[in-house]
C-alpha positions, 0 to 999 in steps of 0.5 A, spaced: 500 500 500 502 506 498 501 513 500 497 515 496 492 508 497 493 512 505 491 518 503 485 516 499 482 511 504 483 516 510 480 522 505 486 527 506 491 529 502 498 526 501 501 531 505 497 530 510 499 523 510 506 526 510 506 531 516 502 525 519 508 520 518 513 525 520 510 528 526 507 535 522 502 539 524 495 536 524 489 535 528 488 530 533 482 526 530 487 527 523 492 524 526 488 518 529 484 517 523 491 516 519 494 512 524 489 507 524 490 505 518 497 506 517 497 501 523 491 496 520 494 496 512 501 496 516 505 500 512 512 501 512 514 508 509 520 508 502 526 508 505 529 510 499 523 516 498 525 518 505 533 518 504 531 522 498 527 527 502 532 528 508 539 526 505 540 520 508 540 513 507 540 510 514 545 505 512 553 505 514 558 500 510 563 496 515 570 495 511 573 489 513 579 486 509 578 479 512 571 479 516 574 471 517 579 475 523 575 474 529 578 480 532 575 483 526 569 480 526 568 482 534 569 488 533 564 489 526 559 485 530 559 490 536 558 495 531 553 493 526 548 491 532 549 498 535 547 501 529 541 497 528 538 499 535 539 506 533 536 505 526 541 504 521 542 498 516 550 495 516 553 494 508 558 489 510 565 490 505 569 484 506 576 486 501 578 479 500 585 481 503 586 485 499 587 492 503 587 495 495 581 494 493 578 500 499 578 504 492 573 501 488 568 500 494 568 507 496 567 509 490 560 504 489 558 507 496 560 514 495 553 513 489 550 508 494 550 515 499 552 512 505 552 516 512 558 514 514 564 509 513 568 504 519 574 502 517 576 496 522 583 495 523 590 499 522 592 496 515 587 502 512 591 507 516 596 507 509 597 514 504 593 510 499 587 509 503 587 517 505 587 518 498 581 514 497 577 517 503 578 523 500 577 523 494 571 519 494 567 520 500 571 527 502 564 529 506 562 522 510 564 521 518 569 515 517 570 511 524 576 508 525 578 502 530 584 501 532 587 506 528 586 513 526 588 517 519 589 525 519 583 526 515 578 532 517 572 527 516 576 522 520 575 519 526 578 513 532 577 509 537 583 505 538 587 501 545 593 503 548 596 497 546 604 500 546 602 501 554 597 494 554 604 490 551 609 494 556 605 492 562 605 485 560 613 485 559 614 488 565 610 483 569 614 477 566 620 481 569 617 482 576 616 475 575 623 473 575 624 472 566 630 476 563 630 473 557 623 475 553 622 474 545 617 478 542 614 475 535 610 480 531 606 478 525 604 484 520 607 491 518 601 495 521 601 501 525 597 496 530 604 491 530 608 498 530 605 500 537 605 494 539 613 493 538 614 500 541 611 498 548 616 491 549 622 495 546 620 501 551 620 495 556 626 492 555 630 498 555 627 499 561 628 493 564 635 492 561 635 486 558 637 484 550 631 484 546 629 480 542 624 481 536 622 475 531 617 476 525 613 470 522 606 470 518 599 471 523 597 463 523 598 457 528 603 454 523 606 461 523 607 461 532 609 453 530 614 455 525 617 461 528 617 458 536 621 452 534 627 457 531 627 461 537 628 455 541 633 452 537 637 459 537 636 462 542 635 456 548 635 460 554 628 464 553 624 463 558 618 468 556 614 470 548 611 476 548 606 474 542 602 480 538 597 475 536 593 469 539 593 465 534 599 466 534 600 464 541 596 458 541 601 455 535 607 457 540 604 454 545 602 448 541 610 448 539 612 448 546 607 442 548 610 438 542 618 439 545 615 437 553 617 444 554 613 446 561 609 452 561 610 457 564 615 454 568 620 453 562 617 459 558 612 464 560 606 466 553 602 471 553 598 473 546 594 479 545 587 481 543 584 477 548 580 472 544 577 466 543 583 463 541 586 464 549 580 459 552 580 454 546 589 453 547 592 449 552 594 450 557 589 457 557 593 463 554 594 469 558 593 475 553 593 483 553 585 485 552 585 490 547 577 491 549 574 490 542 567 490 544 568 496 548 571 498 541 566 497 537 562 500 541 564 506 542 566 506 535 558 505 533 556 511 539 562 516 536 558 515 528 551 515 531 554 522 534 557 524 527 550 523 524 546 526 529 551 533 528 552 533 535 558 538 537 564 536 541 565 529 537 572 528 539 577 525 534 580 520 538 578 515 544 584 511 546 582 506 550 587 503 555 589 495 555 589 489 561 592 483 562 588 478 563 592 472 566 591 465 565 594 458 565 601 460 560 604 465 565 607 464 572 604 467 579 609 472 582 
Protein backbone atom coordinates (compact mmCIF):
# COMPACT_ATOMS: atom_id res chain seq x y z
CA UNK A 1 0.00 0.00 0.00
CA UNK A 2 1.20 3.32 -0.93
CA UNK A 3 0.96 6.74 0.39
CA UNK A 4 -1.34 7.73 -1.88
CA UNK A 5 -3.68 4.42 -1.12
CA UNK A 6 -3.42 6.06 2.83
CA UNK A 7 -4.45 9.45 1.72
CA UNK A 8 -7.21 8.36 -0.13
CA UNK A 9 -8.75 5.67 2.26
CA UNK A 10 -8.08 8.47 5.27
CA UNK A 11 -9.77 11.22 2.59
CA UNK A 12 -6.87 13.71 3.08
CA UNK A 13 -4.35 14.96 1.30
CA UNK A 14 -0.91 13.20 0.55
CA UNK A 15 0.90 15.99 2.53
CA UNK A 16 -1.22 15.20 5.39
CA UNK A 17 -0.15 11.71 5.44
CA UNK A 18 3.43 13.02 5.09
CA UNK A 19 3.13 15.67 8.00
CA UNK A 20 1.39 12.72 9.87
CA UNK A 21 4.34 10.41 9.29
CA UNK A 22 6.70 12.68 10.14
CA UNK A 23 5.26 14.40 13.16
CA UNK A 24 3.95 17.59 11.44
CA UNK A 25 1.36 19.93 12.41
CA UNK A 26 -2.12 18.31 12.18
CA UNK A 27 -5.22 17.97 14.20
CA UNK A 28 -5.67 15.33 16.88
CA UNK A 29 -8.64 13.33 15.11
CA UNK A 30 -6.43 13.95 11.59
CA UNK A 31 -3.54 12.04 13.47
CA UNK A 32 -5.69 9.46 14.88
CA UNK A 33 -7.77 8.62 11.76
CA UNK A 34 -4.25 8.42 9.86
CA UNK A 35 -2.66 6.47 12.36
CA UNK A 36 -5.39 3.96 12.38
CA UNK A 37 -4.96 2.96 9.07
CA UNK A 38 -1.13 3.39 8.85
CA UNK A 39 -1.25 0.69 11.83
CA UNK A 40 -4.10 -1.80 10.20
CA UNK A 41 -2.55 -1.70 6.35
CA UNK A 42 0.95 -1.99 8.43
CA UNK A 43 2.79 0.45 6.32
CA UNK A 44 6.21 0.63 6.15
CA UNK A 45 7.48 4.39 4.54
CA UNK A 46 10.25 4.18 1.47
CA UNK A 47 13.41 4.31 2.99
CA UNK A 48 14.72 5.35 -0.41
CA UNK A 49 11.83 8.23 -0.68
CA UNK A 50 12.66 9.03 2.82
CA UNK A 51 16.91 9.44 2.31
CA UNK A 52 15.76 11.39 -0.77
CA UNK A 53 13.90 13.88 1.26
CA UNK A 54 16.38 14.06 4.33
CA UNK A 55 19.73 13.10 2.64
CA UNK A 56 20.40 10.03 4.27
CA UNK A 57 20.38 6.89 3.80
CA UNK A 58 20.42 5.34 7.27
CA UNK A 59 22.64 2.73 6.01
CA UNK A 60 26.60 2.76 7.23
CA UNK A 61 29.37 0.47 5.39
CA UNK A 62 31.64 -1.56 7.59
CA UNK A 63 35.22 -2.28 5.98
CA UNK A 64 36.82 -5.01 6.64
CA UNK A 65 39.95 -6.97 4.94
CA UNK A 66 39.22 -10.19 6.24
CA UNK A 67 35.70 -10.23 8.28
CA UNK A 68 37.10 -14.27 8.71
CA UNK A 69 39.87 -12.44 11.56
CA UNK A 70 37.82 -12.91 14.90
CA UNK A 71 39.26 -9.69 16.24
CA UNK A 72 37.74 -8.07 13.29
CA UNK A 73 34.88 -9.70 13.29
CA UNK A 74 34.09 -8.90 17.13
CA UNK A 75 34.52 -5.61 16.53
CA UNK A 76 32.43 -5.41 13.40
CA UNK A 77 29.56 -7.23 15.43
CA UNK A 78 29.68 -4.69 18.11
CA UNK A 79 29.08 -2.01 15.95
CA UNK A 80 26.74 -3.31 13.29
CA UNK A 81 24.24 -4.45 16.46
CA UNK A 82 24.77 -0.72 17.91
CA UNK A 83 23.97 0.80 14.58
CA UNK A 84 20.87 -1.48 14.40
CA UNK A 85 19.45 -0.30 17.72
CA UNK A 86 19.83 3.48 16.87
CA UNK A 87 18.01 2.50 13.43
CA UNK A 88 20.62 2.36 10.84
CA UNK A 89 21.31 -0.58 8.19
CA UNK A 90 25.14 -2.04 8.20
CA UNK A 91 26.77 -2.81 4.26
CA UNK A 92 29.49 -5.15 5.07
CA UNK A 93 32.72 -4.56 2.98
CA UNK A 94 34.50 -7.58 3.19
CA UNK A 95 38.29 -6.74 0.81
CA UNK A 96 39.31 -10.46 0.37
CA UNK A 97 42.57 -9.28 1.52
CA UNK A 98 43.00 -7.01 -0.45
CA UNK A 99 43.57 -3.56 1.57
CA UNK A 100 43.65 -2.32 -2.31
CA UNK A 101 40.60 -2.75 -3.41
CA UNK A 102 39.32 0.02 -0.47
CA UNK A 103 39.16 2.31 -3.53
CA UNK A 104 36.81 0.51 -5.74
CA UNK A 105 34.12 0.10 -2.58
CA UNK A 106 34.25 3.66 -1.72
CA UNK A 107 33.54 4.82 -4.97
CA UNK A 108 30.18 2.41 -5.10
CA UNK A 109 29.48 3.86 -1.69
CA UNK A 110 30.08 7.14 -2.37
CA UNK A 111 26.92 6.52 -5.10
CA UNK A 112 25.03 4.49 -2.87
CA UNK A 113 25.08 7.68 -0.40
CA UNK A 114 26.02 6.01 2.81
CA UNK A 115 26.36 8.15 6.14
CA UNK A 116 29.34 7.02 7.09
CA UNK A 117 32.08 4.53 6.82
CA UNK A 118 34.03 2.40 9.51
CA UNK A 119 37.07 1.15 8.91
CA UNK A 120 38.40 -1.55 11.47
CA UNK A 121 41.98 -2.38 11.70
CA UNK A 122 45.20 -0.27 11.30
CA UNK A 123 46.03 -1.63 7.98
CA UNK A 124 43.99 1.02 6.20
CA UNK A 125 45.63 3.59 8.04
CA UNK A 126 48.09 3.90 4.73
CA UNK A 127 48.75 7.45 2.20
CA UNK A 128 46.72 5.21 -0.32
CA UNK A 129 43.77 4.79 1.89
CA UNK A 130 43.54 8.82 2.77
CA UNK A 131 43.72 9.40 -0.88
CA UNK A 132 40.82 7.04 -1.03
CA UNK A 133 38.81 8.83 1.50
CA UNK A 134 39.39 11.87 0.33
CA UNK A 135 38.85 11.61 -3.00
CA UNK A 136 35.52 9.72 -2.75
CA UNK A 137 33.76 10.38 0.45
CA UNK A 138 35.59 13.69 1.32
CA UNK A 139 32.05 15.00 3.26
CA UNK A 140 31.29 11.33 5.03
CA UNK A 141 32.03 10.60 9.08
CA UNK A 142 34.90 7.60 8.81
CA UNK A 143 35.05 6.00 12.16
CA UNK A 144 38.33 4.06 12.58
CA UNK A 145 39.16 1.08 15.17
CA UNK A 146 42.44 0.67 16.36
CA UNK A 147 43.95 3.18 14.02
CA UNK A 148 43.08 6.83 13.19
CA UNK A 149 44.05 8.78 9.76
CA UNK A 150 44.67 12.66 9.64
CA UNK A 151 41.77 13.18 7.56
CA UNK A 152 39.17 16.29 8.59
CA UNK A 153 36.33 13.95 8.47
CA UNK A 154 38.01 11.34 10.46
CA UNK A 155 37.86 9.90 13.41
CA UNK A 156 39.33 6.99 16.01
CA UNK A 157 38.90 4.69 18.99
CA UNK A 158 41.89 2.51 19.29
CA UNK A 159 43.51 0.76 22.69
CA UNK A 160 46.92 1.94 24.26
CA UNK A 161 48.22 -1.29 23.13
CA UNK A 162 52.30 0.10 23.45
CA UNK A 163 51.40 0.50 27.22
CA UNK A 164 48.99 -2.97 27.45
CA UNK A 165 52.38 -4.82 25.89
CA UNK A 166 54.89 -2.89 28.22
CA UNK A 167 52.82 -3.60 31.34
CA UNK A 168 52.88 -7.37 30.14
CA UNK A 169 56.66 -7.20 29.75
CA UNK A 170 57.17 -5.76 32.96
CA UNK A 171 55.25 -8.47 34.60
CA UNK A 172 57.36 -11.23 33.05
CA UNK A 173 60.11 -9.18 34.66
CA UNK A 174 58.69 -8.67 38.01
CA UNK A 175 58.30 -12.33 37.82
CA UNK A 176 61.72 -13.20 37.57
CA UNK A 177 62.29 -13.65 33.34
CA UNK A 178 65.07 -11.83 31.72
CA UNK A 179 65.40 -13.37 28.57
CA UNK A 180 61.63 -12.36 26.85
CA UNK A 181 61.30 -12.79 23.00
CA UNK A 182 58.54 -10.66 21.01
CA UNK A 183 57.03 -12.02 17.75
CA UNK A 184 55.37 -9.81 15.55
CA UNK A 185 53.43 -10.63 12.57
CA UNK A 186 52.44 -7.92 10.24
CA UNK A 187 53.54 -4.11 9.43
CA UNK A 188 50.77 -2.23 10.72
CA UNK A 189 50.94 0.75 12.76
CA UNK A 190 49.00 -1.60 15.38
CA UNK A 191 52.11 -4.09 15.27
CA UNK A 192 54.30 -0.61 15.44
CA UNK A 193 53.00 0.40 18.52
CA UNK A 194 52.88 -2.96 19.96
CA UNK A 195 56.97 -3.37 19.41
CA UNK A 196 57.28 0.32 20.60
CA UNK A 197 55.90 -0.59 24.03
CA UNK A 198 58.09 -4.23 24.61
CA UNK A 199 61.17 -2.13 23.24
CA UNK A 200 60.09 0.75 25.84
CA UNK A 201 60.01 -2.16 28.24
CA UNK A 202 63.33 -3.79 27.61
CA UNK A 203 65.07 -0.86 27.99
CA UNK A 204 63.68 -0.06 30.81
CA UNK A 205 64.37 -3.31 32.39
CA UNK A 206 67.60 -3.51 30.77
CA UNK A 207 67.62 -6.66 29.36
CA UNK A 208 68.72 -7.63 25.40
CA UNK A 209 65.57 -7.63 23.18
CA UNK A 210 64.81 -9.95 21.28
CA UNK A 211 62.35 -9.09 18.35
CA UNK A 212 61.09 -12.07 15.98
CA UNK A 213 58.64 -11.92 12.76
CA UNK A 214 56.55 -14.65 11.27
CA UNK A 215 53.05 -14.55 9.49
CA UNK A 216 49.82 -14.44 11.75
CA UNK A 217 48.67 -18.07 11.79
CA UNK A 218 49.26 -21.30 14.03
CA UNK A 219 51.55 -22.55 11.64
CA UNK A 220 53.20 -19.05 11.98
CA UNK A 221 53.84 -19.35 16.16
CA UNK A 222 54.98 -23.04 15.36
CA UNK A 223 57.46 -22.41 12.82
CA UNK A 224 58.90 -19.05 14.44
CA UNK A 225 58.60 -20.90 18.35
CA UNK A 226 60.76 -23.70 17.02
CA UNK A 227 63.56 -21.14 15.58
CA UNK A 228 63.55 -19.26 18.77
CA UNK A 229 64.13 -22.32 20.92
CA UNK A 230 66.89 -23.61 18.56
CA UNK A 231 68.58 -20.38 18.67
CA UNK A 232 68.48 -18.99 21.40
CA UNK A 233 67.82 -21.87 24.13
CA UNK A 234 68.00 -19.65 27.35
CA UNK A 235 64.11 -17.98 26.62
CA UNK A 236 62.08 -18.09 29.14
CA UNK A 237 59.07 -15.97 28.03
CA UNK A 238 57.46 -14.97 24.43
CA UNK A 239 55.71 -11.87 24.03
CA UNK A 240 53.50 -12.89 21.22
CA UNK A 241 51.23 -9.77 19.48
CA UNK A 242 48.60 -12.28 18.19
CA UNK A 243 46.69 -15.07 19.97
CA UNK A 244 46.56 -17.36 17.13
CA UNK A 245 49.85 -16.85 17.11
CA UNK A 246 50.31 -17.55 20.54
CA UNK A 247 48.10 -20.54 20.67
CA UNK A 248 50.71 -22.23 17.75
CA UNK A 249 53.56 -21.05 20.38
CA UNK A 250 52.15 -22.73 22.80
CA UNK A 251 51.21 -25.91 20.70
CA UNK A 252 55.04 -25.84 19.62
CA UNK A 253 56.07 -25.58 23.25
CA UNK A 254 53.98 -28.79 24.10
CA UNK A 255 55.13 -30.90 21.32
CA UNK A 256 59.15 -30.39 22.71
CA UNK A 257 57.98 -31.14 26.61
CA UNK A 258 58.61 -27.57 27.39
CA UNK A 259 56.61 -26.61 30.51
CA UNK A 260 54.64 -23.70 30.56
CA UNK A 261 55.19 -21.17 32.47
CA UNK A 262 57.77 -22.70 34.25
CA UNK A 263 60.31 -23.00 31.44
CA UNK A 264 58.73 -20.49 29.14
CA UNK A 265 56.15 -17.99 30.22
CA UNK A 266 53.23 -16.88 26.73
CA UNK A 267 51.44 -14.20 26.56
CA UNK A 268 49.06 -13.39 23.41
CA UNK A 269 47.49 -10.39 22.90
CA UNK A 270 43.54 -9.21 21.87
CA UNK A 271 42.02 -11.33 24.46
CA UNK A 272 40.07 -13.62 22.01
CA UNK A 273 38.84 -16.79 21.85
CA UNK A 274 41.99 -18.40 20.76
CA UNK A 275 43.22 -17.78 24.67
CA UNK A 276 40.27 -20.16 26.25
CA UNK A 277 40.16 -22.76 23.37
CA UNK A 278 44.71 -23.24 23.92
CA UNK A 279 46.14 -25.37 26.22
CA UNK A 280 47.36 -24.66 28.58
CA UNK A 281 44.73 -21.48 28.89
CA UNK A 282 46.72 -18.34 27.43
CA UNK A 283 47.28 -15.48 29.05
CA UNK A 284 46.98 -12.34 26.95
CA UNK A 285 46.80 -8.46 26.72
CA UNK A 286 42.97 -7.09 26.49
CA UNK A 287 42.96 -4.69 23.91
CA UNK A 288 38.84 -4.17 24.73
CA UNK A 289 37.22 -4.99 21.16
CA UNK A 290 33.77 -4.78 22.17
CA UNK A 291 34.48 -1.80 24.08
CA UNK A 292 35.97 -0.52 20.83
CA UNK A 293 33.14 -1.42 18.62
CA UNK A 294 31.01 0.21 20.89
CA UNK A 295 32.21 3.18 21.45
CA UNK A 296 33.14 3.47 17.87
CA UNK A 297 29.20 2.96 16.83
CA UNK A 298 28.25 5.74 19.72
CA UNK A 299 31.10 8.33 18.00
CA UNK A 300 29.41 7.81 14.38
CA UNK A 301 25.78 7.91 15.82
CA UNK A 302 27.11 11.49 17.18
CA UNK A 303 28.55 12.42 13.95
CA UNK A 304 25.13 11.74 12.24
CA UNK A 305 23.26 13.43 14.59
CA UNK A 306 25.52 16.55 14.17
CA UNK A 307 26.36 16.90 17.66
CA UNK A 308 29.39 19.12 18.82
CA UNK A 309 32.17 18.43 20.85
CA UNK A 310 32.88 14.75 18.91
CA UNK A 311 36.31 14.16 19.86
CA UNK A 312 38.65 12.82 17.08
CA UNK A 313 40.46 10.23 19.10
CA UNK A 314 39.50 7.77 22.15
CA UNK A 315 42.28 5.97 23.27
CA UNK A 316 41.14 3.02 25.46
CA UNK A 317 43.81 1.76 27.99
CA UNK A 318 44.72 -2.02 27.92
CA UNK A 319 44.51 -5.05 30.81
CA UNK A 320 46.43 -8.17 31.12
CA UNK A 321 44.24 -10.99 31.52
CA UNK A 322 46.36 -13.79 33.36
CA UNK A 323 45.67 -17.42 32.80
CA UNK A 324 47.45 -20.54 32.52
CA UNK A 325 50.82 -19.73 30.44
CA UNK A 326 52.26 -17.09 32.90
CA UNK A 327 53.54 -17.80 36.22
CA UNK A 328 52.46 -16.32 39.74
CA UNK A 329 54.58 -13.92 41.36
Amino acid sequence: MTIYDIAREAGVSIATVSRVLNGGAVSDATRRKVQEILERCDYQPSQVAQGLATRQSKNVAIMTVDIRDVHHAAIAYVIERTMAAAGYGSILCNLGGEPSSAGEYLRALSAQQVDGVFFIGSIFVTPVCQDYITRYIPDTPVMFTNAVLPVKNAYGVLADEAQGIYDAVMRLYRAGRRQIAIVTDSETSSEHNKLEGYLRATSDCDIEPMCFHTERSMQGGQIITNRILHDYPGVDAIQYTEDITAAGGVHTLQQLGVAIPDRVAVIGCNNSIYCTVCYPQLSSVDNRLHETGRRAAEQMIRLLNREGGVERTICLSCGLILRDTTPAM
